[in-house]
C-alpha positions in Angstrom: 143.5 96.1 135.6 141.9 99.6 135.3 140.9 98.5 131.6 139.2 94.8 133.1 137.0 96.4 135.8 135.4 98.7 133.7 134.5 96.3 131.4 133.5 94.0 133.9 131.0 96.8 135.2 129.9 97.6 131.9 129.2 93.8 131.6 127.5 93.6 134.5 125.7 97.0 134.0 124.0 95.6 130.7 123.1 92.1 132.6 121.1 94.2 135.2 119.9 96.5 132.7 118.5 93.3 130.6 117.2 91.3 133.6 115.3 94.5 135.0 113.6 94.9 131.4 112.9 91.5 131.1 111.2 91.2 134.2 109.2 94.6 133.2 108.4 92.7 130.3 106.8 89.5 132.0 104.6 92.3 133.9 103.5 94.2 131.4 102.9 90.9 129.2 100.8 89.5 132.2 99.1 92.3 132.8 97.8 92.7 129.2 96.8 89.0 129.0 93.9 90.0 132.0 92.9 92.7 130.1 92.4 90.7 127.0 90.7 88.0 129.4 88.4 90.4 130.1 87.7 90.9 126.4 87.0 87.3 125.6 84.2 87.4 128.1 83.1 90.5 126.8 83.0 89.7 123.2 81.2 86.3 124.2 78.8 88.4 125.8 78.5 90.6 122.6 78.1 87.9 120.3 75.1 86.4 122.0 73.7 89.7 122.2 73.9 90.5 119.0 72.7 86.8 117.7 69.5 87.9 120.1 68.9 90.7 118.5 69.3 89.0 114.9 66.5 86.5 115.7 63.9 88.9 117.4 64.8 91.5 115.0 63.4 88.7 112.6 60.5 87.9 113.9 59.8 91.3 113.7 60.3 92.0 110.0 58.2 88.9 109.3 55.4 90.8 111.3 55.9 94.0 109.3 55.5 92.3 106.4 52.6 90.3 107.2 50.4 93.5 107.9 48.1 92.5 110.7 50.3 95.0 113.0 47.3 96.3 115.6 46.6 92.8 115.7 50.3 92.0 116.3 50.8 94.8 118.6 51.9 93.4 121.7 54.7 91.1 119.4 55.8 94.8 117.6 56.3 96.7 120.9 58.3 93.2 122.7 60.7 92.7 119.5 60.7 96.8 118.6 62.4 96.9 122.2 65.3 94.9 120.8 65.8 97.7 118.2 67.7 99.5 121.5 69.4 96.9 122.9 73.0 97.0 122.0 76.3 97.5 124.0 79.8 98.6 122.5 82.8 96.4 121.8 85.4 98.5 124.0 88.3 96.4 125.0 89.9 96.6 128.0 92.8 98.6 127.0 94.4 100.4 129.8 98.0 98.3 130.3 97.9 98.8 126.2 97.2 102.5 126.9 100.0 102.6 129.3 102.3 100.5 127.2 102.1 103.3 124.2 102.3 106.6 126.2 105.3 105.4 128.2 107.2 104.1 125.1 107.4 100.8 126.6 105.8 98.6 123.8 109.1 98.3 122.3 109.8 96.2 125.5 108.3 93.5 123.7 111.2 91.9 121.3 109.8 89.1 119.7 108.3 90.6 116.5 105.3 88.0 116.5 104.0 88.9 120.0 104.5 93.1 118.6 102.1 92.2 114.9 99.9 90.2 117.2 99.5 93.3 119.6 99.1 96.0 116.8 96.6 93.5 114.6 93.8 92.7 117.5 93.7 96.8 118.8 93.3 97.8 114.9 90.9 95.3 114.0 88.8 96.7 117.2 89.4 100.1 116.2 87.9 99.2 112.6 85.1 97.6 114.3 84.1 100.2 116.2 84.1 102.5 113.4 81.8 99.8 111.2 79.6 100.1 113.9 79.7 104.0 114.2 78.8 104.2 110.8 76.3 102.8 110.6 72.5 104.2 109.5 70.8 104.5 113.0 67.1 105.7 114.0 65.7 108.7 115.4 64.8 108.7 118.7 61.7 110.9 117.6 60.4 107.7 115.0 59.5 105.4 117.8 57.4 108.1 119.2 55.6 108.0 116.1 54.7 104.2 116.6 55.0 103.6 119.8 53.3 104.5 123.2 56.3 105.4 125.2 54.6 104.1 128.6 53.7 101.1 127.3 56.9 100.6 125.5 58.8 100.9 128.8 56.5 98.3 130.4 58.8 96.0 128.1 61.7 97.0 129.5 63.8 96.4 132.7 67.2 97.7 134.7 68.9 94.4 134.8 72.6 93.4 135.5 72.9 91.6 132.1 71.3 93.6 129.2 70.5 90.6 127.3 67.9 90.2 130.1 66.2 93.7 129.9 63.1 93.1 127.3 60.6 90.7 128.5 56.6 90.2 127.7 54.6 93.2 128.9 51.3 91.8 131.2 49.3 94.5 128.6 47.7 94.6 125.8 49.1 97.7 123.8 48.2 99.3 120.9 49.9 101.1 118.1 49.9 104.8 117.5 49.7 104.8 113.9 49.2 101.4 111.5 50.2 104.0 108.4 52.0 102.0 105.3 54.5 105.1 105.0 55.4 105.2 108.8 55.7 101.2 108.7 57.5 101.0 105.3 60.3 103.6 107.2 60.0 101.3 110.4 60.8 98.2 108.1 63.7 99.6 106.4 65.5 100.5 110.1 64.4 97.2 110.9 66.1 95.6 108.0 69.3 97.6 108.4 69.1 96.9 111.9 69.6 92.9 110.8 71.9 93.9 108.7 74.0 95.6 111.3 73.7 92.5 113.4 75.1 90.0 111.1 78.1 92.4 110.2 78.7 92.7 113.8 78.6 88.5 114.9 80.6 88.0 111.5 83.8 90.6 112.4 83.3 89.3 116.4 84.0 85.7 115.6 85.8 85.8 112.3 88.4 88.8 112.8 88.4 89.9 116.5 88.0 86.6 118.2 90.6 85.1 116.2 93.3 88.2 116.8 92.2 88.0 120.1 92.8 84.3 120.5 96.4 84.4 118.2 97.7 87.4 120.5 96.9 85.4 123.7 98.5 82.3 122.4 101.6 84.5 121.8 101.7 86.0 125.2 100.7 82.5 126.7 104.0 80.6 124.9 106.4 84.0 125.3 105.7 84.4 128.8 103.9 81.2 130.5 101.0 83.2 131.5 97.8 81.9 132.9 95.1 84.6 133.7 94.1 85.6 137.2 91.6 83.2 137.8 93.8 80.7 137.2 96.8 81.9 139.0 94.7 81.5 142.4 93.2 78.1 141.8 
């Protein structure tokens, strides 16, 4: 009798044990699939940035290499401000944070759902260090080109970034039209374009698509919806 009841409490021991991790589990799981809700908006937002950026960053280059620039002045200074404009892919990592300094990601059993995890936050982490590495301008060369009054007459404080360059009312001129200073300008420019492309290719072809397989696997392991859902 002595013999039954402690294995009946050791039974009953691991079903509580295995219910109580479970259910931490379905919390963690549902608490990373909002975070990586957040990211899809943010890396929708970052694509169309980015594809903004491409195309004024264009039109630029075409004016570089057209000559004509104090004539094109007002068109250098309105896509030049694009040269700026960029925000960081930084996903929304703090359950993932959580999950790895409390040991806890081994919560999740299924090996699928644990690659999934591990291949989105690397492929972000390989992203941001593309993007790091990339050649970048002085801030002391636009000073060369441009008026910094007028240039900020092009800019604005706006909620969404991708609305913070619009047409100045001025008529601006250059500070310098000389073919070294330019034929530097071009080449940022160019890399620039460069660096755009790179970016809206790993976004949509590698990040979105981790992104997208990891919240399939949370989506069929734990029958998740996101928040917004949850109170509609």
């Amino acid at each position: 009798m002595i013999f039954l009841a402690v294995t009946l409490g050791f039974f009953a021991e691991n079903i509580r044990e295995n219910i109580t991790e479970s259910s931490r589990a379905k919390e963690y799981a549902r608490l990373l699939y909002d975070d990586l809700k957040l990211d899809t908006a943010l890396l929708h937002h970052l694509a169309d940035l980015q594809l903004t950026r491409s195309k004024k960053l264009d039109s630029l280059y075409e004016i570089l290499k057209q000559g004509n620039l104090q004539e094109n002045a007002k068109l250098v200074y309105y896509y030049g401000a694009y040269m700026g404009l960029e925000n960081p892919y930084i996903p929304n990592d703090a359950t993932m944070q959580q999950l790895r300094s409390s040991g806890n990601l081994r919560i999740f059993k299924k090996m699928e759902l644990y690659n999934a995890i591990t291949r989105y936050y690397n492929i972000c982490s390989y992203y941001d260090n593309i993007m790091k590495a990339r050649p970048k301008m002085s801030l002391s060369f636009p000073a060369k080109v441009y008026d910094t009054y007028e240039l900020m007459g092009f800019l604005a404080v706006t909620p969404d970034i991708r609305n913070a360059v619009h047409m100045s009312t001025g008529n601006p001129k250059l500070l310098t039209t000389d073919k070294q200073v330019f034929n530097e300008f071009s080449l940022y420019v160019g890399n620039e374009i460069g660096t755009c492309q790179i970016s809206l290719m790993l976004l949509r072809s590698r990040i979105e698509k981790s992104l997208n397989e990891l919240l399939t696997e949370l989506e069929n392991d734990y029958n998740l919806k996101s928040a917004i859902e949850r109170t509609e």
